[in-house]
N, C-alpha and C positions, 0 to 999 in steps of 0.2 A: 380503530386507528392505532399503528405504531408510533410511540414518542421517544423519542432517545435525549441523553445529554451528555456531551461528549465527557466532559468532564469525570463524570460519574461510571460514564466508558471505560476510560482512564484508568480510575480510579480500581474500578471491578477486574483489567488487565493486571492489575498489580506488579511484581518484578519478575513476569514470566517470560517478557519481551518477547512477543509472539503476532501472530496474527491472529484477530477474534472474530467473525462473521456474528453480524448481526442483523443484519436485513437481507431474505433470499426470496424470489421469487422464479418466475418462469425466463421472465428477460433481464434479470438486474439482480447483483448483489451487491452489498455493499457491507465491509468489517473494516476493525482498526489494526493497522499495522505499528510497532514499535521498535528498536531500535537502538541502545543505551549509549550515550555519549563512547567516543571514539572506539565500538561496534567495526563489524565487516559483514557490508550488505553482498549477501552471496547468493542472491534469487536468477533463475536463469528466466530467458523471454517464455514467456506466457500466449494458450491458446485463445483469450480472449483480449478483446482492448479493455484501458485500466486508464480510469483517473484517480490521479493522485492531486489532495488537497492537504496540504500540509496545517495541523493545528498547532503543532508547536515544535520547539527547537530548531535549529540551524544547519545547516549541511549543505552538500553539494550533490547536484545530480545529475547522468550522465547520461542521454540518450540518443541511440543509433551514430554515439561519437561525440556529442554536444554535449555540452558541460556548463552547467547554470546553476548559481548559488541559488538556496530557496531558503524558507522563512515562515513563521505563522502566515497564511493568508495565499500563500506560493499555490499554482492548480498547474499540474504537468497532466498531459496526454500522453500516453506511450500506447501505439499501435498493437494490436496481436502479430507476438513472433520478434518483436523489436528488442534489441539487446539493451537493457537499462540497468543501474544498481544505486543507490545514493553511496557516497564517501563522505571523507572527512566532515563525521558527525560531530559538529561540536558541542552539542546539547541535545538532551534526551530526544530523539524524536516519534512523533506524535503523527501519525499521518490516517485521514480515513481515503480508502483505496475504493472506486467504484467500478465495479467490475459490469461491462457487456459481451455477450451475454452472462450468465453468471460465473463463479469463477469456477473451474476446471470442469465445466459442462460440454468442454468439447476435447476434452483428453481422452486420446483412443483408449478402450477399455481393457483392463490386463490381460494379456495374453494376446491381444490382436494384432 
């Protein structure tokens, strides 16, 4: 068995503010994304679908044009290919991202 605690997730991200994969299998991955208060999220749409569960801090986020404040406890859906990016971060945020299939497992391979 895999056990994780986000916290300690968190924690082991340190102030690298990055994306951390920690769970990858054949159909599903799932890492922690981060993001430091008033940040610019500059991620372009993605070849897989992604849920986002927000664990901490506050922001806005926009997708395919929609724009919804989110929160500890917030869970967004964004489609594969959907144009999305959080804004006006107002606190560190903290999000784990769950990618289907897993993430960039369906990104043509270089040179193709």
């Amino acid at each position: 068995m895999d056990a994780y605690d986000v916290a300690d997730l968190i924690t082991e991200m340190g102030e690298k503010r990055e994306y951390s994969e920690f769970v990858r299998s054949e159909l599903l991955s799932v890492g922690l994304a981060s993001w430091p208060v008033g940040s610019v999220d500059t991620q372009q749409p993605h070849t897989e679908d992604e849920v986002y569960y927000v664990v901490r801090g506050r922001a806005h986020i926009t997708v395919a044009g929609e724009r919804q404040a989110v929160g500890p406890g917030s869970i967004v859906f964004v489609a594969t290919g959907v144009e999305h990016r959080f804004s006006d971060i107002e606190e560190d945020l903290h999000v784990l991202v769950f990618w289907a299939p897993p993430r960039r497992s369906r990104q043509p391979a270089a040179g193709s």
